[in-house]
N, C-alpha and C positions, 0 to 999 in steps of 0.2 A: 504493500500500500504506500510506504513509501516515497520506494520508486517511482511508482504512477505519477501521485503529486509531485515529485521532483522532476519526471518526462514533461509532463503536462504544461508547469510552470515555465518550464526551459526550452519546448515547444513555441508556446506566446509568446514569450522575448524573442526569441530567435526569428519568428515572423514579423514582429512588428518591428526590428530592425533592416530588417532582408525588403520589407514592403513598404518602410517609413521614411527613408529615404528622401524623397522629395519635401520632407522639412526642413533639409539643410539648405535648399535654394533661394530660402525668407529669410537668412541673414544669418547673422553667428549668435544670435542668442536660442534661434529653432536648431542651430545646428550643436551647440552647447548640449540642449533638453537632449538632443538625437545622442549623440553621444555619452548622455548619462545611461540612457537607455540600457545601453550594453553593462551596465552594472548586476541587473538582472539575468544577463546572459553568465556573465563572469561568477556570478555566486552559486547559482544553481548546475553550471560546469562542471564547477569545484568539486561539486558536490556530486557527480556522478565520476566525475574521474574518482574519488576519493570510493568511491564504490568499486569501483573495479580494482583496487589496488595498486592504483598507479601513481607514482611519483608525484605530489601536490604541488612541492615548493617551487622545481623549476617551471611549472604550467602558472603560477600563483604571479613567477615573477614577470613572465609574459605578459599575462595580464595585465598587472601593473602598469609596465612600459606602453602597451597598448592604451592606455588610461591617458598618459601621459599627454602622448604622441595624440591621441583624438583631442584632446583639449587644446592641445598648440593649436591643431586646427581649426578648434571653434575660434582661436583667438586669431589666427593669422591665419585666412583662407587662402590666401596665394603664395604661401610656404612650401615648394616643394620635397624640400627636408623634412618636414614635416609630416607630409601627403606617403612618404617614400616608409617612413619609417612605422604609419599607421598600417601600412597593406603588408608589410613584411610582419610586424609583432601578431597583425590580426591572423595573418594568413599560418603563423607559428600555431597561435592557440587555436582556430579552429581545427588545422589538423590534427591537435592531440583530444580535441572532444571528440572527433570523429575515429578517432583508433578508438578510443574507450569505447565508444558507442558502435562501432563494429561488433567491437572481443563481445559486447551483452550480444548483439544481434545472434552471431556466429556460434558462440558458445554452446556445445551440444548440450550440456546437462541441464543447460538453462530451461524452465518450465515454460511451454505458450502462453500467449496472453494479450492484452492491451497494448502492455509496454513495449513488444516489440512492434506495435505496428508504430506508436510514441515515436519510440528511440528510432526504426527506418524513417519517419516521417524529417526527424529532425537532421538525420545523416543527409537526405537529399536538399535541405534548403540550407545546409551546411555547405554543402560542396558546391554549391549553386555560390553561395559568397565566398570561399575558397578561390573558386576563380575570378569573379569578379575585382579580387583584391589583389591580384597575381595580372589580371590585364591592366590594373592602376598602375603598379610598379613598374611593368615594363612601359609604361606609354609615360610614364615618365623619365627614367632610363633612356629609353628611345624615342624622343617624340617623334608623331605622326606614324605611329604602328598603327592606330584605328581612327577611320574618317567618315563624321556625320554628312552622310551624301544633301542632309538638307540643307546643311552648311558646312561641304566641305573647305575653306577659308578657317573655320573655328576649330579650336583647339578641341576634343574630347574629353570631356570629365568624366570625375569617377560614377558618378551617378548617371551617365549614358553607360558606363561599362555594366555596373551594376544591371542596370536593363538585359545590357547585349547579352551576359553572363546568362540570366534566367533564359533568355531569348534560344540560345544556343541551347541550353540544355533540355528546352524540352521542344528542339528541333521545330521549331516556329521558323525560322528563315525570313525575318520582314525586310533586312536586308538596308533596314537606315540606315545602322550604324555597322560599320566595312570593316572587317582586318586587312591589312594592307601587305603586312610583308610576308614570308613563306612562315617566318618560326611563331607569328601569332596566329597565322590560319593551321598550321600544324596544332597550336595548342588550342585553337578553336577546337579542332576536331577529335582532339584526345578529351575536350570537356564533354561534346556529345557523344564520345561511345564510354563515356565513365557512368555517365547518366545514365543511359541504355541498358549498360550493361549492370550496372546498380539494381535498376530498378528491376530485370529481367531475376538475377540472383536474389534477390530480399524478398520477391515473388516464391519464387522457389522455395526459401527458410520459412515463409509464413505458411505455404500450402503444408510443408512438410511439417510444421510444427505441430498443427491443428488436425493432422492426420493420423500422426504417430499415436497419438492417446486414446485416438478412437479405435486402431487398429487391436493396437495394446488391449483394451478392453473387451471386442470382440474375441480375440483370441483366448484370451481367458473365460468368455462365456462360453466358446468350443469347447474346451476342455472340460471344463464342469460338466457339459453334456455329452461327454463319452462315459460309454456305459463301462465299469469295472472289470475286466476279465477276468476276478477272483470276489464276488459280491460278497462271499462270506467272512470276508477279512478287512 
């Protein structure tokens, strides 16, 4: 139980940062609020990493820095330093949410239930911001790796990546917003067969999970109804 309440909790945050986005474009006090936001995300993390018995401290100080680094930016929007240092700390800690929350998915002994559909739920709007924070970096790294065809003359921000990021992953192709060089359309294309292939396996783990038990139980009502070949004993 829980778990549940801590999937569930961690779930909402995670969506309303992945989907809230467009508050940072009202100025640095919506983008401050935005940013506290992931306070929510960071606690209830902790707290499932901390469940799976994974190392808290070094995730803890990710975090941190990650904290850091979003607030420079609320405070100075046009800080590349800044911007650079957010998508690498983010893109640190979500990938250790998302190993923990694999090992729950994956984990045979683990009993079926809610929480895995929770914790898969959470894995894919994870990885969905995983990259989205990983094409911020590079396009600033590299500028002009991705170009807004409605205004290709403008720069790309991270919240048109953000976009393109969901956009790729669930294979929508609207084609506004363009990778331009070979190694971002390369990594384009490693986000949509990550997704694919995510959701195709998690598929798998859920039908499997919800099957085994029933199998399990069948098989034991067989049994009971095999007749004794020695009744009298």
């Amino acid at each position: 139980m829980v778990r549940t309440w801590t999937l569930g909790i961690f779930l909402v945050s995670v969506a309303l940062l992945q989907f809230g986005y467009p508050l940072t474009l009202h100025g640095s006090l919506w983008t401050a609020v935005y940013m506290l936001l992931y306070t929510g995300m960071i606690v209830f993390g902790i707290m499932l990493v901390r469940e799976e018995s994974l190392r808290t401290v070094p995730i803890f100080v990710v975090a941190v820095v990650f904290l850091i680094f979003g607030l420079w930016v609320a405070v100075d929007q046009e800080s590349e330093a800044a911007h650079l240092g957010m998508f690498i700390s983010v893109a640190v800690f979500q990938s250790c949410l998302m190993v923990s929350l694999l090992r729950f998915i994956f984990r045979r002994s683990q009993a079926h239930g809610p929480d895995l559909i929770l914790a898969a739920v959470c894995v894919y709007l994870l990885l969905g911001g995983l990259f989205a924070a990983t094409f911020g970096a590079v396009e600033i790294v590299w500028p002009g790796s991705f170009e807004d065809s409605a205004a290709p003359e403008e720069p790309v921000t991270w919240q048109q990546l953000m976009y393109f990021s969901y956009v790729t992953m669930a294979t929508l192709g609207y084609g506004d917003v363009l990778p331009l060089t070979p190694w971002v359309r390369s990594l384009a294309v490693v986000e949509t067969v990550s997704g694919t292939l995510f959701l195709t396996t998690v598929i798998a783990r859920l039908v499997g999970a919800y099957i085994a038990p029933a199998d399990a139980a069948g098989a034991g009502g067989d049994r009971g109804d095999v007749e004794s070949p020695h009744p009298g004993r």
